[in-house]
Every structure is written in C-alpha cells, then in structure tokens.
N, C-alpha and C positions, 0 to 999 in steps of 0.2 A: 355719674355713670362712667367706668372707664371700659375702655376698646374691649367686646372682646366679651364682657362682663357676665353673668347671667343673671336673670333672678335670683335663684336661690343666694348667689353671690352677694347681689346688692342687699338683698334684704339682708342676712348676716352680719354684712360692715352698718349697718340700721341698727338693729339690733344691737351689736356690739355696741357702738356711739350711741344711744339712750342709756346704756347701764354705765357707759364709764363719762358720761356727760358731767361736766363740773358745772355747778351756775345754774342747776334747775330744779334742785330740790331733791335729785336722787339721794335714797337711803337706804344702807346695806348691811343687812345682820345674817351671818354664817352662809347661806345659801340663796336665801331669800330676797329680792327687793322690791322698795316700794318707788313707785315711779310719778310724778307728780300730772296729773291729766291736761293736755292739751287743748286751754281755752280757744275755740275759732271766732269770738268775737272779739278777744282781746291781741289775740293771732300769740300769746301768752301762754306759758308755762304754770299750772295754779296750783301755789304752794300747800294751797288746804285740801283741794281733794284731787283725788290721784289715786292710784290700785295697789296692789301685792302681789308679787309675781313670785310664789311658791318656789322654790329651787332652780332659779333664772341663772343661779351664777355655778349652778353644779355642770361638770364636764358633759355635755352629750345633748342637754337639754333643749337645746336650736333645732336640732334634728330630727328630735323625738317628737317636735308640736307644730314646725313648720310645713306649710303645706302648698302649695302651688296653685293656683289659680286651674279651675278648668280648661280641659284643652290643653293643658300644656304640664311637662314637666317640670320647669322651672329650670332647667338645664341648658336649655337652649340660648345663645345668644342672643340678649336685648334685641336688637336691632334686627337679628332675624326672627323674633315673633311678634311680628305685626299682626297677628291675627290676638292677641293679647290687648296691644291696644286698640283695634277694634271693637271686639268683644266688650272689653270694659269703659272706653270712652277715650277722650281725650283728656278729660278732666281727672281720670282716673290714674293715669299714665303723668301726668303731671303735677299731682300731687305728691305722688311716690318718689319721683326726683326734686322735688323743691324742698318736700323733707329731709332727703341725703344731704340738700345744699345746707340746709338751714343744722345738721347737725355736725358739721365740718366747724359750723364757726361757733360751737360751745365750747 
C-alpha cells in the first residue's frame, strides 16, 4: 500500500498484477483471460482450475465492474477509512495487502 493510496487505487495495481503476473498460469487470448484459481490450502496458484474473465484486457473494463465496499467510495485514503476496516475485519483488510504483497513478487 503506498502513502496516500486509495482503494479503488490499490485494487487496480491488483488487478493489473494478476493479468500481467508471469509464473502462475495466466492465459490471454484477444480480450479475454483466464486466470488460474487461488488454492488457500496450498496458499498456491492451481494450474487446472481457474476462471475466464470476458473482456479483462479491453480499455475501460476496471471501471466498468469495480465496486467499492459499502460505506465507502473507494476514493478515500487507505488509512483514512478506518471505518472499512472495521466494518470488514481485520482479517479482511489484511488479506487485501498481503495479496498486493504476494503479487509484487510474481
């Protein structure tokens, strides 16, 4: 999470890094991708099953399907919406950054 950041921000740089992630199985034909499912008992990337994400790689598409957690716009700085991680947990708020972490180093 960098200073300053927002949601809508963080999720985006997510987002972006799972389609351009090398080493996990992502596959890309014209607009489309397919994204390999995130095993949580292997804490693994599963090469066999995984989704399709219809027109992920067409301009505008983040935009058009992202959505903000209640409560909040998503525009607001991280750190000043504590009421976010409230609302959603701890666990919740820290999964979303150890995700970011963990796709920095794909």
């Amino acid at each position: 999470m960098e200073p300053g950041e927002t949601l809508r921000q963080l999720a985006r740089r997510t987002f972006d890094a799972v389609l351009d992630a090398k080493g996990i199985g992502v596959f890309k034909s014209g607009e489309d991708v397919w994204v390999p499912m995130f095993n949580p008992r292997t804490q693994k990337f599963d090469g066999w099953y995984g989704y399709e994400v219809c027109g992920a790689l067409r301009p505008g598409y983040f935009d058009e399907h992202w959505q903000p957690p209640k409560d909040c716009t998503g525009d607001e700085a991280i750190e000043d919406c504590r009421h976010f991680f409230r609302s959603n947990g701890r666990s919740q708020a820290h999964r979303i950054l150890r995700h970011e972490l963990e796709m920095r180093d794909l």
